[in-house]
FIFINU-329234 format. One record per residue (C-alpha): residue in one letter; x negated, y, z. Coordinates in steps of 0.5 Angstrom, whole numbers, plus 2048, in hexadecimal, padded with zeros to 3 digits. Layout:
BEGIN
A:X:Y:Z $
...
//
This chain:
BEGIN
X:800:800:800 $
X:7FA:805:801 $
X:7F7:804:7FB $
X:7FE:805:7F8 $
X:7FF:80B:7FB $
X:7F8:80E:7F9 $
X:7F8:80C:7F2 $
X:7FF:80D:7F0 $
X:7FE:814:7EF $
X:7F9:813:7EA $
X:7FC:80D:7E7 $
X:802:812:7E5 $
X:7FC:817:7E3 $
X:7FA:812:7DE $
X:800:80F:7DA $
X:806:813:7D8 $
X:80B:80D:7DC $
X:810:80F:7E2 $
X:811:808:7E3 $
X:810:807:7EA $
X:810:7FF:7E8 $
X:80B:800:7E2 $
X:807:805:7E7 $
X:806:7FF:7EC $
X:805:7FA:7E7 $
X:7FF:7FE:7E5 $
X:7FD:7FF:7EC $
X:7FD:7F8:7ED $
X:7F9:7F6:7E6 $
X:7F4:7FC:7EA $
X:7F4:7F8:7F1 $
X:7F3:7F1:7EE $
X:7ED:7F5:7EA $
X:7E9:7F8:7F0 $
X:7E4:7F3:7F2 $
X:7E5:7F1:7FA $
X:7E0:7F6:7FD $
X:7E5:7FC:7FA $
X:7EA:7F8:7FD $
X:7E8:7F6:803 $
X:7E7:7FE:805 $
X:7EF:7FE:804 $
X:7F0:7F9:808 $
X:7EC:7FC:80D $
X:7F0:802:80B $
X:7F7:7FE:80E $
X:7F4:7FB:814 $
X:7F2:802:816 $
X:7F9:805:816 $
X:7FD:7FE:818 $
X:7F9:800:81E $
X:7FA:808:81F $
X:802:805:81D $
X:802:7FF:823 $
X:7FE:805:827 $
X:804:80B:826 $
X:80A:806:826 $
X:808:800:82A $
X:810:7FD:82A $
X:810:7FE:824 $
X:812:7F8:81F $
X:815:7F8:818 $
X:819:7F1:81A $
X:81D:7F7:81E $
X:81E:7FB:819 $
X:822:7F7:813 $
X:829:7F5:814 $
X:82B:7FD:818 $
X:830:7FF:814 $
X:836:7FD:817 $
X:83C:7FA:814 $
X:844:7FF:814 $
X:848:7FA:817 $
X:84E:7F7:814 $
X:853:7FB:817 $
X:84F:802:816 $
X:84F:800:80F $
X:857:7FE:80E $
X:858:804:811 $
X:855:807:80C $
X:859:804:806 $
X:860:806:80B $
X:85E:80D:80A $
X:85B:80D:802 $
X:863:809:800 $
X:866:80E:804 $
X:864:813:800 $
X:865:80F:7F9 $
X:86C:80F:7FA $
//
């Protein structure tokens, strides 16, 4: 994801794609291309800031933000249809 996100500036530069899709596929021809010394200095890059991120949010996990949206109930959402043929007749 650093990497994607310090080059994907450049890779808009060079080509005339708005893309987000063909972008990324370019970006990751470009990943698979560095050698594992030029990768290795993003990895070290993303263990760096998964430390700074467990230090800031120490309770944080990513399991409990998915699934937050709540549901409408099934009484808020016949209520609603009530009110919508009231005004259709």
């Amino acid at each position: 994801m650093l990497y994607m996100k310090e080059m994907r500036a450049k890779v808009i530069a060079e080509c005339t794609l708005k893309e987000s899709a063909a972008i990324n596929q370019i970006l990751g021809r470009r990943w698979h291309a560095l050698s594992r010394e030029e990768q290795a200095k993003y990895y070290e890059l993303a263990r760096k800031e998964r430390q700074l991120h467990m230090q800031l949010y120490p309770g944080w996990s990513a399991r409990d933000n998915y699934g937050k949206k709540k549901r409408r109930s099934r009484e808020k959402h016949q209520e609603s249809n009530t009110d919508n043929s009231l005004h259709y007749s």
